[in-house]
C-alpha positions in Angstrom: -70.7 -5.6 122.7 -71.4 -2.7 120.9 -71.1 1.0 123.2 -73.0 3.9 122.2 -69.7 5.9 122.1 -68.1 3.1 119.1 -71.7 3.1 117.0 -71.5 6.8 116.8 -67.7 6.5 116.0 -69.0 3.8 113.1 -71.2 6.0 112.2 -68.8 8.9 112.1 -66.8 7.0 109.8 -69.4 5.2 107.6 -69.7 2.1 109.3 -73.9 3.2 110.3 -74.4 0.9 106.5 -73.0 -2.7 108.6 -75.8 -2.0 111.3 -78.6 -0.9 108.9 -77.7 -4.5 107.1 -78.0 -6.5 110.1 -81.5 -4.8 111.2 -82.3 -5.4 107.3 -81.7 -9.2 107.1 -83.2 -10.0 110.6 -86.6 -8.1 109.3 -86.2 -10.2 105.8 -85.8 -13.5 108.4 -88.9 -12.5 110.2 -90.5 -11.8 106.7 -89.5 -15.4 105.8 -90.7 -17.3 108.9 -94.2 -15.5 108.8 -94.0 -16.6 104.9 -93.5 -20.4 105.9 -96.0 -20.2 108.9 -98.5 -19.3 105.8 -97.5 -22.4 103.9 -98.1 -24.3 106.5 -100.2 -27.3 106.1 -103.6 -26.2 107.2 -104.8 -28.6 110.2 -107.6 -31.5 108.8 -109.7 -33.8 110.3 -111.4 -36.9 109.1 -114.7 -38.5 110.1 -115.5 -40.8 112.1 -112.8 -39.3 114.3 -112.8 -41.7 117.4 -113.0 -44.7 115.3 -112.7 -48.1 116.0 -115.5 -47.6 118.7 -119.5 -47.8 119.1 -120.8 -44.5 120.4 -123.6 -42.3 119.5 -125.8 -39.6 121.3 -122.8 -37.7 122.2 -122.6 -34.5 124.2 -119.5 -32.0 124.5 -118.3 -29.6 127.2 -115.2 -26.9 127.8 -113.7 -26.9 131.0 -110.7 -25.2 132.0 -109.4 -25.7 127.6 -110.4 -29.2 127.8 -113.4 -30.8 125.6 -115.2 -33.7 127.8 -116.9 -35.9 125.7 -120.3 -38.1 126.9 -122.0 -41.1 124.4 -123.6 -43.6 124.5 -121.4 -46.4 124.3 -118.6 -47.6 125.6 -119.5 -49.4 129.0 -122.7 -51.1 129.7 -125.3 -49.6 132.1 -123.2 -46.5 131.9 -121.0 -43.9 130.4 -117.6 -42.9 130.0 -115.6 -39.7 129.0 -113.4 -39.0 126.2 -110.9 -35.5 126.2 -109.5 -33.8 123.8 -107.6 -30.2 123.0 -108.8 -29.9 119.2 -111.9 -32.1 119.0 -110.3 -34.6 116.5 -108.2 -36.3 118.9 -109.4 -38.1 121.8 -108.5 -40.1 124.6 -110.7 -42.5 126.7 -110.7 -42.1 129.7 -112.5 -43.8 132.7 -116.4 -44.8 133.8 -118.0 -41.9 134.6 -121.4 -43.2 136.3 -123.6 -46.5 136.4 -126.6 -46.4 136.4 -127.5 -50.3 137.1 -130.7 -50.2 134.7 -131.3 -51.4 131.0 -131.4 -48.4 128.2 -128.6 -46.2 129.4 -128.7 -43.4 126.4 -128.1 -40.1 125.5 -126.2 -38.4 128.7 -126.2 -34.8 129.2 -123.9 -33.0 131.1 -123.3 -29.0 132.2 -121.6 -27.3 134.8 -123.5 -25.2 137.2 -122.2 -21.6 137.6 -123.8 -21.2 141.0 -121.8 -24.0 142.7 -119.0 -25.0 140.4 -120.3 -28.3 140.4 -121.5 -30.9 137.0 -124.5 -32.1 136.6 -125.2 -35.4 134.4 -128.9 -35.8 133.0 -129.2 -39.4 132.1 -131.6 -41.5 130.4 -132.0 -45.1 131.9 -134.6 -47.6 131.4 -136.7 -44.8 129.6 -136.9 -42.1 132.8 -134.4 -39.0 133.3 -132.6 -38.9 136.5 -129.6 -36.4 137.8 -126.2 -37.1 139.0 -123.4 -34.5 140.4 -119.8 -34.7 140.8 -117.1 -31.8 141.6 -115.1 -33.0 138.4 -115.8 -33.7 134.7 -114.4 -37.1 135.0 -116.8 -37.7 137.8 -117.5 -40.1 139.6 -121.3 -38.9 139.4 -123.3 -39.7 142.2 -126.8 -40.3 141.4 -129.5 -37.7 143.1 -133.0 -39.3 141.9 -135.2 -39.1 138.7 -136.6 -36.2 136.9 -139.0 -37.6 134.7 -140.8 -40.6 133.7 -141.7 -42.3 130.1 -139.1 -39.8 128.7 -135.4 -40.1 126.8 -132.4 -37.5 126.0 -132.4 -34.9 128.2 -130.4 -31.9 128.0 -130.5 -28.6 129.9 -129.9 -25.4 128.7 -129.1 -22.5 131.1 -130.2 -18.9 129.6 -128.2 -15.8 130.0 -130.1 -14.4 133.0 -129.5 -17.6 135.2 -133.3 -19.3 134.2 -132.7 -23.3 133.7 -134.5 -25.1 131.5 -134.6 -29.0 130.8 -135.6 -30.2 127.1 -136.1 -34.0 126.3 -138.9 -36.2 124.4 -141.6 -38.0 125.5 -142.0 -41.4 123.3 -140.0 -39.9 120.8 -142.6 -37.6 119.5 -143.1 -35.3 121.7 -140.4 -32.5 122.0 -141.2 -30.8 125.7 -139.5 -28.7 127.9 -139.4 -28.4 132.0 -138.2 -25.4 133.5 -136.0 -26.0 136.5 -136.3 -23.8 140.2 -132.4 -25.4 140.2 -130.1 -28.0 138.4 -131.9 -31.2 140.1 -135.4 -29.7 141.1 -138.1 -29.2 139.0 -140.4 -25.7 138.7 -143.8 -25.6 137.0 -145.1 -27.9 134.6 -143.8 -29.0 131.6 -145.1 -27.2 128.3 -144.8 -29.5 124.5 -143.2 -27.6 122.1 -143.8 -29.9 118.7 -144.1 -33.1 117.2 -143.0 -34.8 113.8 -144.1 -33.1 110.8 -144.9 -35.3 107.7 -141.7 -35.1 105.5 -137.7 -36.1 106.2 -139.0 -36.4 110.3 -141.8 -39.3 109.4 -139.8 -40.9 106.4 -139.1 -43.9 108.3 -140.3 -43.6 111.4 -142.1 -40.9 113.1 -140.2 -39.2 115.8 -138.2 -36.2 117.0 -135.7 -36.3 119.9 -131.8 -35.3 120.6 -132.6 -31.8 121.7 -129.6 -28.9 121.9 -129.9 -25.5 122.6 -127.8 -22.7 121.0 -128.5 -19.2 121.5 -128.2 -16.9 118.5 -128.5 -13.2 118.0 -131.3 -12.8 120.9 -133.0 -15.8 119.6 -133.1 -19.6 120.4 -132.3 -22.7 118.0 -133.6 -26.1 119.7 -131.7 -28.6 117.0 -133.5 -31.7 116.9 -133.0 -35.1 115.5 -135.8 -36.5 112.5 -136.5 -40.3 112.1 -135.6 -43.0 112.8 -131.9 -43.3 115.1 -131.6 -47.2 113.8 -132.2 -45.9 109.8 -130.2 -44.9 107.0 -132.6 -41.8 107.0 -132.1 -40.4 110.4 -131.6 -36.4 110.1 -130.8 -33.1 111.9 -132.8 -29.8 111.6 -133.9 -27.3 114.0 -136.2 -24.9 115.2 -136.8 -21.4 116.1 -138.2 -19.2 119.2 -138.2 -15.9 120.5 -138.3 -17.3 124.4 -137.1 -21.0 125.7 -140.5 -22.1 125.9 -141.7 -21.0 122.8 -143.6 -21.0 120.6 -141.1 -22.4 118.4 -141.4 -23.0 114.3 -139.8 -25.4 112.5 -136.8 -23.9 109.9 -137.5 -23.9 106.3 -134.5 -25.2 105.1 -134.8 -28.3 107.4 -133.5 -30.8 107.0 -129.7 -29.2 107.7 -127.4 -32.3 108.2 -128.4 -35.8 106.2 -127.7 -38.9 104.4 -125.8 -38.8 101.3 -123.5 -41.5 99.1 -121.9 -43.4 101.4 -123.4 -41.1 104.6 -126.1 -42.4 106.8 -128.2 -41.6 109.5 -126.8 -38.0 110.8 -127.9 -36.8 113.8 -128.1 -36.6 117.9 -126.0 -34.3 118.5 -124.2 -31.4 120.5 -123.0 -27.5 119.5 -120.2 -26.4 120.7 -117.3 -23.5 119.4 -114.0 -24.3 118.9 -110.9 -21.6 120.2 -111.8 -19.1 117.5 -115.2 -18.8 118.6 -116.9 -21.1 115.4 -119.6 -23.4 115.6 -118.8 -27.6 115.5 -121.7 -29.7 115.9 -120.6 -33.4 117.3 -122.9 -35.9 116.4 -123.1 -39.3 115.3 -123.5 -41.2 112.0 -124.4 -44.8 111.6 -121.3 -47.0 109.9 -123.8 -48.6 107.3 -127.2 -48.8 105.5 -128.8 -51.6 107.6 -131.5 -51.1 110.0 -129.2 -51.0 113.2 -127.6 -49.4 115.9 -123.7 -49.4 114.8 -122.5 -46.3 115.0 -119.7 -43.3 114.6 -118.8 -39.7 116.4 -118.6 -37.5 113.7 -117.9 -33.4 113.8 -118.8 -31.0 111.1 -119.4 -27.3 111.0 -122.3 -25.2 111.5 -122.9 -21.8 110.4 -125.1 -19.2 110.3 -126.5 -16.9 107.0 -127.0 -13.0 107.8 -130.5 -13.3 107.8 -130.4 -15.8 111.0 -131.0 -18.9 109.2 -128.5 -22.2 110.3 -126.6 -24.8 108.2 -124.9 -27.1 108.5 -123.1 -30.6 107.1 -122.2 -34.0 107.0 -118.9 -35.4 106.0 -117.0 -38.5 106.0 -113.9 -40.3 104.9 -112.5 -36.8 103.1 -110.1 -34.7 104.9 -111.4 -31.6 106.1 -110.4 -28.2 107.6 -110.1 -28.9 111.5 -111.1 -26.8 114.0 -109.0 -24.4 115.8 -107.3 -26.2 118.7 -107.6 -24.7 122.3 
């Protein structure tokens, strides 16, 4: 090893040039590696990307750097969970709740700051119930129903700790119910909108899937258009300046839709990836028949500087994956 008493001998007698080469050619290696990390292939994904599988209605939570992944599908009566890191790959994992009724759809599911605990909104038999477990991968236990003559529930909890709970009632009318906690109701429910004539009536009228995403002070209720068994089923969204409105449909609705070889978008979730972008994970149907056969999907969404929200829908082409957690 080198003393400081010999490098200021070297130096002394010339030798300073064999150290200021070394230092040289281990800066040109680090040059070189953070050259090749650049050439890197970029990271891709390709829809549908759990195929293979029926699911639809999906809805995506972060826990702990883990995505937890809810559809309907999979089990009968019931829903399972699928995890991933990235969002492109996932892994099944078990049954997460049973709900022992005909027309299990569409589950929701949040974690409750207050009490650490999740909360799963399920549809069943066309009513919304709750269920709460202590883990993502449940078991849920089932605490009672919500609502009545109503489908896809979601809840959306706003920055200052007010809960709100958004579904549809015959799949026209978009409502929300404000919550006194995660399973108790507070208030009375308040309709937000209904189909307008256009892509949400063009082969059946309805409007359901809700999602929140707060943006900029302002709230974006995505919504699904259509019919979900159609070729023509679509995504859009609207806009208010409180939860419970009153909210107006975006101009350049319809934002995710059917195109060659694409069918049916919709019924989705939002959610950001590791570098804090938007992926919205939704479903598309696997052909042009009147049916329900269908794919998880993920695509971007973005917003424009004036506050206006896009999005698309791909499949079968490689794209630019999201950034793993």
């Amino acid at each position: 090893m080198l003393t400081r008493r010999d490098f200021v001998r070297q130096v002394a007698a010339g030798g300073a040039g064999l150290w200021l080469a070394t230092k040289t050619g281990r800066a040109a290696g680090a040059a070189t590696e953070r050259s090749a990390a650049a050439q890197a292939p970029t990271a891709t994904y390709t829809n549908p990307v759990i195929p293979g599988e029926d699911l639809a209605d999906p809805t995506v939570i972060v826990h702990e750097g883990t995505y937890y992944l809810y559809p309907t599908g999979g089990v009968r009566q019931g829903y399972v969970v699928y995890t991933s890191r990235d969002l492109v790959h996932w892994t099944k994992g078990p049954t997460v709740f049973e709900s022992g009724r005909p027309n299990t759809w569409a589950p929701d599911v949040s974690r409750d700051p207050a009490d650490g605990k999740f909360y799963l909104y399920y549809t069943a038999d066309w009513k919304i119930g709750v269920a709460v477990a202590d883990r993502p991968e449940g078991p849920f236990a089932d605490k009672g129903l919500l609502v009545t003559g109503a489908i896809d529930a979601h809840l959306f909890r706003d920055d200052d700790g007010r809960r709100y709970l958004y579904y549809t009632v015959g799949c026209t009318r978009m409502c929300v119910q404000p919550m006194a906690s995660p399973t108790e109701k507070k208030g009375e429910p308040v309709e937000l909108f209904r189909p307008a004539p256009g892509w949400e009536t063009r082969n059946g009228s309805i409007n359901e899937g809700p999602w929140m995403i707060k943006h900029a002070g302002k709230y974006y209720l995505l919504y699904s258009g259509s019919g979900a068994d159609t070729p023509d089923y679509a995504e859009g969204y609207a806009v208010a300046a409180t939860p419970l409105g009153p909210f107006e449909k975006a101009k350049n609705n319809p934002i995710i839709e059917r195109g060659p070889g694409l069918y049916g978008p919709g019924h989705g979730c939002a959610v950001q990836d590791a570098a804090g972008r938007w992926w919205f994970v939704y479903h598309q149907k696997k052909n042009e028949g009147r049916n329900f056969q269908r794919d998880i999907c993920i695509d971007p969404l973005w917003f424009d500087k004036k506050g206006a929200l896009f999005g698309k829908a791909t499949r079968g082409t490689p794209q630019p994956a999201p950034a793993a957690r």
